[in-house]
C-alpha positions in Angstrom: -0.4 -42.8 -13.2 1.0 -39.4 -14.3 0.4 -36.1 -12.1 -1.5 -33.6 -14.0 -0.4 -31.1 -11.8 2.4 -28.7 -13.2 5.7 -27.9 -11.5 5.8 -24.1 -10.5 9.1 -24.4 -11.0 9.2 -25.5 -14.0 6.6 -23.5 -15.4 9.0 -20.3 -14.1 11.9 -21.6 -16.0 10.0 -21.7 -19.0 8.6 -18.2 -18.4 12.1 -17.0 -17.6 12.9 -18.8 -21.2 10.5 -17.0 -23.3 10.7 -13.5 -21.5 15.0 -13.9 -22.7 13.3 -14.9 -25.9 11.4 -12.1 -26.4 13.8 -9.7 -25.2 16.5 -11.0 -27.8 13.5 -10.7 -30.5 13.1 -7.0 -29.5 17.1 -6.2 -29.6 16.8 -7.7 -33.2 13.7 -5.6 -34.4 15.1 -2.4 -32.7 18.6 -3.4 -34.7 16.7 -4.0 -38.2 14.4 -0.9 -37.7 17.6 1.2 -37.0 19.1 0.4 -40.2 16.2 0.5 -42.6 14.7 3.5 -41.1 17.3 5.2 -39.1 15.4 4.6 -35.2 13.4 2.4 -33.6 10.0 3.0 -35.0 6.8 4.1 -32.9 4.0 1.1 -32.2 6.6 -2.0 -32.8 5.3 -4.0 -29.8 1.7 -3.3 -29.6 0.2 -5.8 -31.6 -1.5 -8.5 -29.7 -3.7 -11.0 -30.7 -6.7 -8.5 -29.4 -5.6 -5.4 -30.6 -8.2 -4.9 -33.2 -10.8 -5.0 -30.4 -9.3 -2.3 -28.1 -11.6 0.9 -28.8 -10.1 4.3 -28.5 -13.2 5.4 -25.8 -12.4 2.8 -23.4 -9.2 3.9 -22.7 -8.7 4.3 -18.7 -5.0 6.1 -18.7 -3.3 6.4 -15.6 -0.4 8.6 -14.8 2.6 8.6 -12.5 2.3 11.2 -9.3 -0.9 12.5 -11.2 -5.1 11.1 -9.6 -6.2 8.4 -12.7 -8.2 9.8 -15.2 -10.1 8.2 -17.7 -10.0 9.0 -21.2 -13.2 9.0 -23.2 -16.6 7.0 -22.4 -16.3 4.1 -19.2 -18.5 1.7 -21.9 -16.9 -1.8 -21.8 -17.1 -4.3 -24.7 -16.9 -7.8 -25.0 -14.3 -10.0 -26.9 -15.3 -12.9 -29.0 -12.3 -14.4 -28.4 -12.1 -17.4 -25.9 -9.9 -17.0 -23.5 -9.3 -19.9 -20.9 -5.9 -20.4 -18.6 -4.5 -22.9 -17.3 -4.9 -23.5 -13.2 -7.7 -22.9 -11.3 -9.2 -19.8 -12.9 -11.1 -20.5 -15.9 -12.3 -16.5 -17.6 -15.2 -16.8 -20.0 -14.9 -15.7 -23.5 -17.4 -13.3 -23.1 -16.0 -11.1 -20.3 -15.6 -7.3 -20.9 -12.5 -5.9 -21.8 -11.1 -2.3 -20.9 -7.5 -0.9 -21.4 -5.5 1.0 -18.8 -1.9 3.3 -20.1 0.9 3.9 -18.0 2.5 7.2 -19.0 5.0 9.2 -17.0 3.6 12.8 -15.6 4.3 15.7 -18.2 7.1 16.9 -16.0 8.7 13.9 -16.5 8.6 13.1 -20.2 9.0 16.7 -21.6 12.1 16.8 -24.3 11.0 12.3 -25.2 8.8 10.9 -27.3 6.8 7.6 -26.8 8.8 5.1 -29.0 6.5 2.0 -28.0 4.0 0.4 -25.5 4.8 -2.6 -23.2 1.6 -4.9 -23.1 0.1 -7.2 -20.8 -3.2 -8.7 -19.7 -4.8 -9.4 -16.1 -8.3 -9.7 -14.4 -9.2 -6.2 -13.3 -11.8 -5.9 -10.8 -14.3 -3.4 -12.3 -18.4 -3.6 -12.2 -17.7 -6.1 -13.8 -14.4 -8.1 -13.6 -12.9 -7.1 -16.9 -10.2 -8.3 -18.8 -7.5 -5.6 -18.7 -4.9 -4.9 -21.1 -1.9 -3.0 -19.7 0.2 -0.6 -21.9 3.4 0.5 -20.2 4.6 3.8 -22.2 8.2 3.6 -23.0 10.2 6.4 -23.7 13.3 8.1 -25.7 14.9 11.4 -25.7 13.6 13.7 -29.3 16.8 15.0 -29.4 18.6 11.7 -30.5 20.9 11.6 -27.1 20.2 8.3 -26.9 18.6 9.0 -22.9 15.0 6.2 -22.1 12.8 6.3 -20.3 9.4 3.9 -19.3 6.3 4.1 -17.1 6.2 1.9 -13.7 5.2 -1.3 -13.9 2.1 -2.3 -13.0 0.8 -3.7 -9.8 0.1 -7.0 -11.1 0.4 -10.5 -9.0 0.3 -14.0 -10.9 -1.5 -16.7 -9.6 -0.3 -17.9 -6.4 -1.0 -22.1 -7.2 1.3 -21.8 -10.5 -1.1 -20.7 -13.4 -0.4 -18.2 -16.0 -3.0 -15.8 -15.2 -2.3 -11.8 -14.0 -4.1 -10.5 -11.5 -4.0 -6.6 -11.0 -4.3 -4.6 -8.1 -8.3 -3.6 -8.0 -8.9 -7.3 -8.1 -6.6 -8.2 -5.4 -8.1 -5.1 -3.1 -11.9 -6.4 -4.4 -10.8 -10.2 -2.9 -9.3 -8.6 0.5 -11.9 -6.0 1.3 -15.0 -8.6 1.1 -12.7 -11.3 2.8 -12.9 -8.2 6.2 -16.5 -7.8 5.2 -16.6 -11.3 7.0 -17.1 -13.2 3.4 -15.2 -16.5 3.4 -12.9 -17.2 0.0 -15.5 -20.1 -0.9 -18.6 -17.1 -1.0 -16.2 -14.8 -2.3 -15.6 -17.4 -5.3 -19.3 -18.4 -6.1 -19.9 -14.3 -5.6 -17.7 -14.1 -8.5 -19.1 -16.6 -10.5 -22.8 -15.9 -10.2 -21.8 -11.9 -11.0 -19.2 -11.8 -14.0 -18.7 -15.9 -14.9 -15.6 -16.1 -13.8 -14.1 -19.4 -12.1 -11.1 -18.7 -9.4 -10.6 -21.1 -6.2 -10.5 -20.3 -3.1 -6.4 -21.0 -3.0 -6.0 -18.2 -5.7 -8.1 -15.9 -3.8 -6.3 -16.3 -0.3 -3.1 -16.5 -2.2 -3.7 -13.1 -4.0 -4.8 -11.8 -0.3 -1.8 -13.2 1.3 0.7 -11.4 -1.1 -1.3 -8.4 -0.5 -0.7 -8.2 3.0 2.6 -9.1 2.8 3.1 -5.9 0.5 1.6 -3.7 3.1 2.8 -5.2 5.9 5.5 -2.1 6.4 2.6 0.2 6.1 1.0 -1.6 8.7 3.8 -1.9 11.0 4.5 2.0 11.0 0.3 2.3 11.9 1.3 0.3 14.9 3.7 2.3 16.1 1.9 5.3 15.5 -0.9 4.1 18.1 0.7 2.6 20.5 0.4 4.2 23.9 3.5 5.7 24.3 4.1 9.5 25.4 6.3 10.5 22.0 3.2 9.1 20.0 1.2 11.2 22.1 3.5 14.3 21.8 3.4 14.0 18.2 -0.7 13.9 18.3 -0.4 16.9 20.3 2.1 18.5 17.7 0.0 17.7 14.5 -3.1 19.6 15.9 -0.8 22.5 16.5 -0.1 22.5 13.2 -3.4 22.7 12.6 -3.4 25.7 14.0 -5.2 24.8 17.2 -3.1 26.9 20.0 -5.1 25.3 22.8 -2.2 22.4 22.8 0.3 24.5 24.5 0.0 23.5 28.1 -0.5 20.1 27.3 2.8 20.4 24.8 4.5 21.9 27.7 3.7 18.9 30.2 4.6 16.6 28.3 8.4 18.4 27.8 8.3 18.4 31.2 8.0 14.8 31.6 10.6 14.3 29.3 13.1 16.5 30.9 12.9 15.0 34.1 13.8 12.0 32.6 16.6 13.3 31.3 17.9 14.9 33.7 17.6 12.3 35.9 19.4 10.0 33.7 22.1 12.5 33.8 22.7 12.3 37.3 23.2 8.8 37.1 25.6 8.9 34.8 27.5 11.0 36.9 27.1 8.7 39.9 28.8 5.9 37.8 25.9 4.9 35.0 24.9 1.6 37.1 21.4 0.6 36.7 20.5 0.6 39.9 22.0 4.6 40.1 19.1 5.2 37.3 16.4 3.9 39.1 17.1 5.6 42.7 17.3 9.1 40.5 14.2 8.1 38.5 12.1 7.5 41.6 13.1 10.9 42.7 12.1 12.9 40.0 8.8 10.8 39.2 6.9 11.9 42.6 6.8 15.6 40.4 6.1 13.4 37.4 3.2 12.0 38.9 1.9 15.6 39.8 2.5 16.5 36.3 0.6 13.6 35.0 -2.4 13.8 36.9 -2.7 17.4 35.6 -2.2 16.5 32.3 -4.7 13.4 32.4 -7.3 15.7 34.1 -7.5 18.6 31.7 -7.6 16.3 29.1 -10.7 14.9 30.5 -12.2 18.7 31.2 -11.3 19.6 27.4 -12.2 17.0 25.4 -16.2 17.6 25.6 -16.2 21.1 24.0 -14.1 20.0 20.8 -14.8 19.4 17.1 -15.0 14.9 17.8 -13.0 14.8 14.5 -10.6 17.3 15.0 -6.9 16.6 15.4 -6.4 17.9 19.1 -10.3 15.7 20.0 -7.9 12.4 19.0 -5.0 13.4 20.6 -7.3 14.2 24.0 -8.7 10.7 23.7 -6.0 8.8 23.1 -4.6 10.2 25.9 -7.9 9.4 28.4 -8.3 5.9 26.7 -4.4 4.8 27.5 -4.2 6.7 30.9 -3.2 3.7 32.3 -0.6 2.5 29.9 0.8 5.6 30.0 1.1 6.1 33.4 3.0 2.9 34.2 6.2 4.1 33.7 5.5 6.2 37.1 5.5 3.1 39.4 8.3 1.0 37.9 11.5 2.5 38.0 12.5 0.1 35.0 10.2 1.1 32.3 11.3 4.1 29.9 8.8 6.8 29.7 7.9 6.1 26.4 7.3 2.7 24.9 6.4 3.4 21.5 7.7 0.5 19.6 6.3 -3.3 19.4 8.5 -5.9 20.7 7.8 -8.0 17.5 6.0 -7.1 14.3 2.3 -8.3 13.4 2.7 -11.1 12.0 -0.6 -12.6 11.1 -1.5 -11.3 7.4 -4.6 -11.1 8.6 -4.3 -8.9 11.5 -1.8 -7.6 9.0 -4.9 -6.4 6.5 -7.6 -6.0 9.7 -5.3 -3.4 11.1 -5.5 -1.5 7.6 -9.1 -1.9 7.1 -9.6 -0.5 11.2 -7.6 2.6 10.7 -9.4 3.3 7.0 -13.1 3.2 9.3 -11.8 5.2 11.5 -10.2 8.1 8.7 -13.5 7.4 6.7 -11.9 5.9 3.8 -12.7 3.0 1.9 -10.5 0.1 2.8 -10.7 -1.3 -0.7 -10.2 1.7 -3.0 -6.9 2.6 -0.2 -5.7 -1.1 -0.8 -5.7 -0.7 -4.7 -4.0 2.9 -4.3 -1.6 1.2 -1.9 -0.6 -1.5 -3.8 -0.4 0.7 -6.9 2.1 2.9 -5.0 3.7 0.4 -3.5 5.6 -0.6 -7.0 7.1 3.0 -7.4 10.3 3.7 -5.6 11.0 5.7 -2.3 7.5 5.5 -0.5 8.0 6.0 3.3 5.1 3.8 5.1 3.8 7.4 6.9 2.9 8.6 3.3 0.9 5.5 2.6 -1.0 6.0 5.2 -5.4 6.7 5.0 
């Protein structure tokens, strides 16, 4: 008997087919509007099947380096249309629709003129889930030069089991931040049903999590390294309250240089001796008995200064990250091996899980919502040259 279930393969080559498809149909309007009316004409691509249902006041407009705004009145309306997929989602014709345009900053576009508007369609996860159409500005220079420009894509993420149906970032977020509420995908799914009608398995739902965390999993690596207990983390705690403006951090800034000249300088002794490893753990014994003195100075003030600061002020996280990891930190004073600061992990997290529980930690502990940082995230994510430090709650 004949599977029913579909090749993803397959089904990519014949997506790859009809994206060349429509590209070569583009290339030819662009070439027949150029020679009837001398340019590529304005609105060319934004008819849809739905386009006659897209009202100007639910326009949600977003803009590159800019906060989103939203034009006009946040009042959804529903399509008549029906509007089923194939796979394991199944959207009901009655699910309200909302538009969202990508346009480049001001900055960006001045001197070009919007020639047309890439469209596309996912499951945007609103209150409700709507159905979200997706205009992607697309750009050419006024003065006839001939110079483009377009918007970013959008952060969209197709069904992980093979179906045809977008997803866009909120909904992704919206699946991962109830899944750390402690909601299993099967609750998540019914949730979804009982609230907006909508039909998506469990093995979308993890999927669309999955790809998630595998999208942040840089950003999550460089949170790792930022808290681990290691005395360059620390100095850098220490050096971001300064530059706060909090002068108290001297004498703690100053003990920790101290710890790190030692080092060197006993690693420069070694060298001289000959470099052998034994050579660098004879001088680093020596010059750890005042590195111990230093320490328990250090470790001790911290504990004396801690009670009179702000709790959520920069040099109050330094002081207890320094108190809660005394220990770890202190190590390197007993074992002549160990480097003074171990700051990196020997292997990256690697459950996605851990991955997105990491995340969701550090945005309780900066007071941010996990799931509105996850959408941001996975927005930015898309555009190019985003260090992991910026990206961070």
């Amino acid at each position: 008997m004949p599977s029913d279930r579909k090749n993803p393969q397959s089904e990519r080559r014949q997506i790859e087919a009809k994206d060349r498809e429509i590209a070569e149909l583009k290339a030819l309007v662009d070439r027949l509007s150029r020679q009837v009316y001398g340019r590529v004409m304005p609105g060319l691509y934004t008819v849809s099947p739905d386009a006659e249902e897209v009202l100007p006041d639910v326009v949600e407009s977003r803009t590159v380096g800019d906060s989103e705004s939203v034009a006009g009145s946040r009042a959804l309306h529903e399509s008549a249309a029906s509007y089923h997929v194939s796979g394991p989602v199944v959207v009901p014709s009655g699910l309200p629709s909302d538009e969202l345009k990508l346009e480049l900053p001001s900055a960006e576009s001045a001197g070009m003129s919007v020639i047309a508007y890439e469209t596309s369609e996912a499951i945007a996860a609103r209150s409700p889930v709507v159905r979200r159409t997706i205009r992607r500005a697309m750009y050419v220079s006024a003065d006839g030069s001939g110079m483009s420009a377009a918007a970013p894509e959008a952060a969209l993420f197709s069904d992980p089991t093979g179906g045809t149906q977008m997803f866009d970032a909120s909904f992704v977020a919206y699946a991962a931040d109830h899944h750390q509420a402690g909601m299993t995908f099967r609750a998540i799914s019914e949730h979804l049903k009982m609230e907006s009608g909508i039909m998506v398995s469990e093995a979308v739902l993890r999927g669309l999590v999955l790809a998630a965390a595998e999208m942040i999993s840089p950003v999550c690596a460089a949170m790792v390294v930022r808290t681990l207990p290691g005395w360059s983390n620390l100095r850098r705690m220490f050096e971001d309250a300064k530059a706060g403006g909090d002068w108290l951090v001297d004498g703690f800034l100053k003990g920790i240089h101290a710890l790190f000249e030692l080092e060197e300088h006993a690693r420069i002794r070694a060298e001289r001796l000959g470099g052998a490893p034994e050579d660098l753990y004879r001088e680093r014994r020596a010059v750890r008995l005042e590195s111990a003195r230093i320490a328990a100075r250090f470790f001790e003030r911290c504990r004396d200064m801690l009670p009179a600061q702000n709790p959520r002020s920069p040099l109050a996280e330094a002081l207890r990250h320094a108190i809660e990891h005394e220990k770890t930190l202190s190590e390197f004073l007993y074992d002549p091996r160990l480097e003074l600061s171990r700051a990196n992990p020997e292997t990256p997290v690697a459950d996605p899980f851990a991955v997105l529980a990491v995340c969701a930690d550090e945005c309780r502990r900066s007071g941010v919502s996990f799931r509105t940082w996850l959408e941001d995230t996975l927005v930015k994510l898309r555009q190019p040259n985003q260090p992991p430090e910026s990206l961070f709650p």
